[in-house]
C-alpha positions as CSV (number, residue, x, y, z in Angstrom):
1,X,0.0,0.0,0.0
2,X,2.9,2.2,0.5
3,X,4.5,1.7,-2.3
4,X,1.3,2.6,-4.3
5,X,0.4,5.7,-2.7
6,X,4.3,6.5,-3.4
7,X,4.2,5.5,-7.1
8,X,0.4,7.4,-7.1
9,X,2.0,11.0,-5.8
10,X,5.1,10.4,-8.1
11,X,3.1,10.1,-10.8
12,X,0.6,13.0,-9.9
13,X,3.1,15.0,-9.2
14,X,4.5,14.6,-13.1
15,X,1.4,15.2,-14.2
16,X,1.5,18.6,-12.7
17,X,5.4,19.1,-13.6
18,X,4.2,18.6,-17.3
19,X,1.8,21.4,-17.2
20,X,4.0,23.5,-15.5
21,X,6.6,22.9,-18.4
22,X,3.8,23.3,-21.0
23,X,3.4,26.7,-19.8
24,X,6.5,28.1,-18.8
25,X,7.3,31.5,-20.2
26,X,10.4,30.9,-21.5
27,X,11.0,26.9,-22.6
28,X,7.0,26.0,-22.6
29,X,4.6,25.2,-25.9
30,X,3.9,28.4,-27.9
31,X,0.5,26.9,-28.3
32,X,0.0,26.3,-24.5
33,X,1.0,29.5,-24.0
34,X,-1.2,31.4,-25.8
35,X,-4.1,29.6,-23.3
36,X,-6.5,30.8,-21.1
37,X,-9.6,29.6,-18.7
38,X,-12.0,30.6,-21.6
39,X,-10.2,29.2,-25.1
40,X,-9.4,25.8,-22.6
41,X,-13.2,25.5,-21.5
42,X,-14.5,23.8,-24.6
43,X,-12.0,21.0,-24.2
44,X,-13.3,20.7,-20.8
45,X,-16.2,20.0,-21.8
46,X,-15.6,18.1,-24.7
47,X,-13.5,15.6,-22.6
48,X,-16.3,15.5,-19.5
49,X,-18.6,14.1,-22.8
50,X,-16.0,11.6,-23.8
51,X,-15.6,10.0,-20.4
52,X,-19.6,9.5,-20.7
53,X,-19.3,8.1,-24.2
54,X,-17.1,5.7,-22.8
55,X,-18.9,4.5,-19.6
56,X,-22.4,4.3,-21.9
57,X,-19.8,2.1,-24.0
58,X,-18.6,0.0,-21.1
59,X,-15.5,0.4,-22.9
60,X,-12.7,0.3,-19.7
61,X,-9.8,1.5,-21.8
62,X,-11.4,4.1,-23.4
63,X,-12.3,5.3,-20.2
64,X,-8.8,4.9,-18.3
65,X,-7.8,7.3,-21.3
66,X,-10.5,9.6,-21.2
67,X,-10.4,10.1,-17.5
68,X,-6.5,11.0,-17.8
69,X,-7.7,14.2,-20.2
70,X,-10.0,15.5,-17.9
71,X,-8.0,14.8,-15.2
72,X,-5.2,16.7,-17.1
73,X,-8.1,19.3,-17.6
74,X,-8.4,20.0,-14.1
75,X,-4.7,20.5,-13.4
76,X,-4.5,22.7,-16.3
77,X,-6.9,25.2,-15.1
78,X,-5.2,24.7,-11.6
79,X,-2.1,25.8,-13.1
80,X,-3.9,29.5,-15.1
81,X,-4.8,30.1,-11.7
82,X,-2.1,29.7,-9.9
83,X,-0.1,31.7,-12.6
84,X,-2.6,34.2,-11.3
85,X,-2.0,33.7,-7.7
86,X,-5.7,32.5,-6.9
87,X,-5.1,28.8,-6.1
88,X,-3.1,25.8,-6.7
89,X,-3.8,21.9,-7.8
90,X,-3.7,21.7,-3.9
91,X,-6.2,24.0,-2.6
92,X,-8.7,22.2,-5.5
93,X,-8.0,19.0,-3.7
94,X,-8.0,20.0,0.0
95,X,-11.4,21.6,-0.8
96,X,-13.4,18.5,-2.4
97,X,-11.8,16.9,0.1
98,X,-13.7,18.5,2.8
99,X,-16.6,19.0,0.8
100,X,-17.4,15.2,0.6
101,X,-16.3,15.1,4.4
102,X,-19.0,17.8,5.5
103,X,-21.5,16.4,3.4
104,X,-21.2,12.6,4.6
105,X,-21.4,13.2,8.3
106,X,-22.8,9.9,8.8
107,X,-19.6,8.1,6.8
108,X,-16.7,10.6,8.6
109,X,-18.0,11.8,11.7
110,X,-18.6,9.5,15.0
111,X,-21.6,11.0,16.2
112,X,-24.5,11.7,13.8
113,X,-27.3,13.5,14.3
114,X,-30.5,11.9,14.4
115,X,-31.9,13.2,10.9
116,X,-29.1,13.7,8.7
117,X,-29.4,16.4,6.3
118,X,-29.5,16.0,2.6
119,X,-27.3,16.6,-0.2
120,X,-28.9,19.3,-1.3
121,X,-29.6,20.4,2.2
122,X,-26.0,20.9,2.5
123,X,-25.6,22.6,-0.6
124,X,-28.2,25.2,0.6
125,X,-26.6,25.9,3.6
126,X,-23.1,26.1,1.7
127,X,-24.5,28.6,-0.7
128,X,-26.2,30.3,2.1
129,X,-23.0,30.8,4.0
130,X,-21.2,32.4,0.3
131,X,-23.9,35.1,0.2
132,X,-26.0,32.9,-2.3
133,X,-29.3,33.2,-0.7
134,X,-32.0,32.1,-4.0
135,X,-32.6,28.4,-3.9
136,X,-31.9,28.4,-7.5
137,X,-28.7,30.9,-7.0
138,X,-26.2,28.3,-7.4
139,X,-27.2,26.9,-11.0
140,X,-24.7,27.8,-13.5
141,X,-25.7,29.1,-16.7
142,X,-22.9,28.1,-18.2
143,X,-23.8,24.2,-19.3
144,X,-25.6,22.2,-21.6
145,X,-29.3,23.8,-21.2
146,X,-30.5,20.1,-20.6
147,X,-28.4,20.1,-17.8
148,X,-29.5,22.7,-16.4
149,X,-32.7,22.4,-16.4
150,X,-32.6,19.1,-14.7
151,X,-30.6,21.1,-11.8
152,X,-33.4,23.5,-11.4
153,X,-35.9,21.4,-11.1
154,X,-34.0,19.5,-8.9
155,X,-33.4,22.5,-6.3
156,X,-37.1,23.5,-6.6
157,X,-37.9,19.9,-5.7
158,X,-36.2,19.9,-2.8
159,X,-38.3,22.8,-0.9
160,X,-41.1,21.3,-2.1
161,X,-42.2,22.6,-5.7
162,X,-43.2,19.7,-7.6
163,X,-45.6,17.9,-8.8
164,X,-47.2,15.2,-6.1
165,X,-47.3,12.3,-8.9
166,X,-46.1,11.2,-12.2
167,X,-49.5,11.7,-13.9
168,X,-49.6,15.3,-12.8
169,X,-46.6,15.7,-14.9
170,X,-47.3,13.5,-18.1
171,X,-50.4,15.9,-17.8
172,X,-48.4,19.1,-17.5
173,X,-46.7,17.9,-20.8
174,X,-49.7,17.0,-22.8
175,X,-50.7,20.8,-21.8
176,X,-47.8,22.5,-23.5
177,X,-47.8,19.9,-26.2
178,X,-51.3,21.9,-26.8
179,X,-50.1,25.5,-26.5
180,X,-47.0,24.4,-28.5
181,X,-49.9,23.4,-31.7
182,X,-52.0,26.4,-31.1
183,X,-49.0,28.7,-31.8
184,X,-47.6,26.5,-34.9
185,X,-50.8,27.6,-36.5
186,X,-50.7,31.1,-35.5
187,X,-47.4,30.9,-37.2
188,X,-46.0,33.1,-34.2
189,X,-42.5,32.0,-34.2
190,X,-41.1,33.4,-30.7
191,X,-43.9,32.3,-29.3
192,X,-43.7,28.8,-31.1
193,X,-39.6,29.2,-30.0
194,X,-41.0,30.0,-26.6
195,X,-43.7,27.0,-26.4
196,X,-41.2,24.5,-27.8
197,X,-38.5,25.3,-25.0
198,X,-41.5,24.2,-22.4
199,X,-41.9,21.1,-24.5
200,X,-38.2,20.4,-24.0
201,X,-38.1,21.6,-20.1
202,X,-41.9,19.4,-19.5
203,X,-40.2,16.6,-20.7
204,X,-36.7,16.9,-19.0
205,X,-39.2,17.2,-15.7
206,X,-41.2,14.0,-16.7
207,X,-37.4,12.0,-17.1
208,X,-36.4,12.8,-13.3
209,X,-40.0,11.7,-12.2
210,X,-39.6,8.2,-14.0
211,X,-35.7,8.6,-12.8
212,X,-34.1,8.7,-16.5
213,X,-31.0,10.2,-17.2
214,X,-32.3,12.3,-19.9
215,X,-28.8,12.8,-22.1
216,X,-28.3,9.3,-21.6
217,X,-31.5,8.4,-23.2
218,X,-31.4,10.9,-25.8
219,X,-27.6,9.8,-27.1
220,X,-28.6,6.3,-26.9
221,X,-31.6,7.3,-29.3
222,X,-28.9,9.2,-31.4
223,X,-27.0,6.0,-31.6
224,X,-29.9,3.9,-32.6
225,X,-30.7,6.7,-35.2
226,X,-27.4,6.7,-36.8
227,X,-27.0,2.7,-36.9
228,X,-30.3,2.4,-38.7
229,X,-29.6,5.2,-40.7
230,X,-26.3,3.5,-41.8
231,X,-28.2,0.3,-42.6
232,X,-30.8,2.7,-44.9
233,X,-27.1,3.2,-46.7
234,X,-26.0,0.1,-46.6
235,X,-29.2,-1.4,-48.5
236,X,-29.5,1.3,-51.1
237,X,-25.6,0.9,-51.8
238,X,-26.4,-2.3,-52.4
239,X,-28.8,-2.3,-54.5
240,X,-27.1,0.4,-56.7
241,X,-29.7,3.1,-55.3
242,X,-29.8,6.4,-54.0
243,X,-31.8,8.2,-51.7
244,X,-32.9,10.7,-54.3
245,X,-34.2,7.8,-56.2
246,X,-36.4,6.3,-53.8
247,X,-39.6,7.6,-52.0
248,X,-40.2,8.6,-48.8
249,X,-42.6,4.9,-48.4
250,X,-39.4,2.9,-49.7
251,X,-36.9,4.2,-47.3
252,X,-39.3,3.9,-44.6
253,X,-39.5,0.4,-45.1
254,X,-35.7,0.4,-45.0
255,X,-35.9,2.1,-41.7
256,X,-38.3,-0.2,-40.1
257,X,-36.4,-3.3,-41.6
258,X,-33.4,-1.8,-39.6
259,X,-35.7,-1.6,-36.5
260,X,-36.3,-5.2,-36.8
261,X,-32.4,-6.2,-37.7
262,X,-32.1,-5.1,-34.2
263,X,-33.9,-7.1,-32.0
């Protein structure tokens, strides 16, 4: 055990040498260099998506490589702020480490109260203590919009606004399925824009009731999309077709022999 926890820190430790090289003023990348917390953020992001394409793959290699470039995407903004003297790889560390300690009283402390708060109890409290007094204060604009609005419904949730059961909200759907209609034929397209963005959020709500992970769901849709759609390809290529020569009837019979080529 030593001897791994040795090799672990050695290992971290060139991790964060690297980075520091990649960046020094005078011997580092030119590339590197040139980098700051905003031009770097889409590769965050970008490698948070590949560690989940990976995982939904069960693919363990992939995701020993993928969790290696976001791990080197957290010690690279570690390092732009310590260039700026705001914190260090270290202070990131020491503070999730306490984080997970404060919220998991009942795992790290000896004596636990006799209703143990929730995790986004704790969060309220945290944010309350930062000057963050809205319940919905601490949801960042800043990430995929399906994301987001799974986190504020969450945090309304947990004071209490939301629906009391699941056919409240299959209803709630069906309702601005309606309005969405009503202003297609009114042709009234911020309003449609506007009507179609509840659509999206109603059924976002309806995934966390049945507990579905909505982007899950929705990229293993765009998976089975693209498979059958590749086997609408493969058919017409075979048959010396092309799309443009075949009706709309003919390649959806392609499209639901593909449906059946998969079960």
């Amino acid at each position: 055990m030593h001897n791994t926890k040795m090799r672990r820190n050695k290992q971290l430790q060139g991790l964060l040498d690297i980075v520091a090289e990649l960046r020094d003023n005078e011997t580092g990348c030119e590339w590197h260099l040139a980098q700051d917390f905003n031009s770097i953020m889409p590769y965050t992001i970008e490698e948070a998506y590949e560690v989940a394409e990976a995982i939904e793959q069960r693919d363990m290699p992939a995701l020993r490589d993928e969790l290696g470039d976001l791990l080197f995407q957290v010690v690279y903004h570690s390092r732009l702020a310590e260039e700026q003297q705001a914190f260090n790889f270290t202070d990131v560390v020491e503070a999730a480490c306490e984080k997970m300690v404060r919220r998991h009283p009942h795992v790290f402390e000896s004596a636990v109260a006799a209703k143990t708060p929730t995790w986004e109890q704790f969060k309220r409290v945290e944010k309350k203590s930062a000057g963050q007094q809205g319940v919905l204060s601490g949801v960042g604009s800043k990430q995929p919009a399906m994301r987001q609005a799974e986190k504020l419904q969450k945090q309304a949730s947990a004071v209490g606004f939301d629906w009391d059961n699941l056919q409240d909200v299959v209803d709630k759907l069906d309702e601005e399925i309606a309005e969405l209609k009503d202003e297609i034929q009114q042709l009234n397209q911020p309003r449609i824009e506007e009507e179609f963005g509840d659509v999206l959020f109603s059924c976002i709500n309806l995934a966390r009731h049945l507990k579905v992970n909505p982007e899950h769901s929705l990229r293993q849709t765009n998976r089975r999309f693209s498979a059958r759609f590749e086997y609408i390809e493969r058919a017409l290529k075979d048959s010396a077709l092309s799309f443009e020569e075949c009706s709309l009837a003919e390649l959806d019979h392609l499209w639901e022999q593909a449906k059946k080529a998969e079960s």
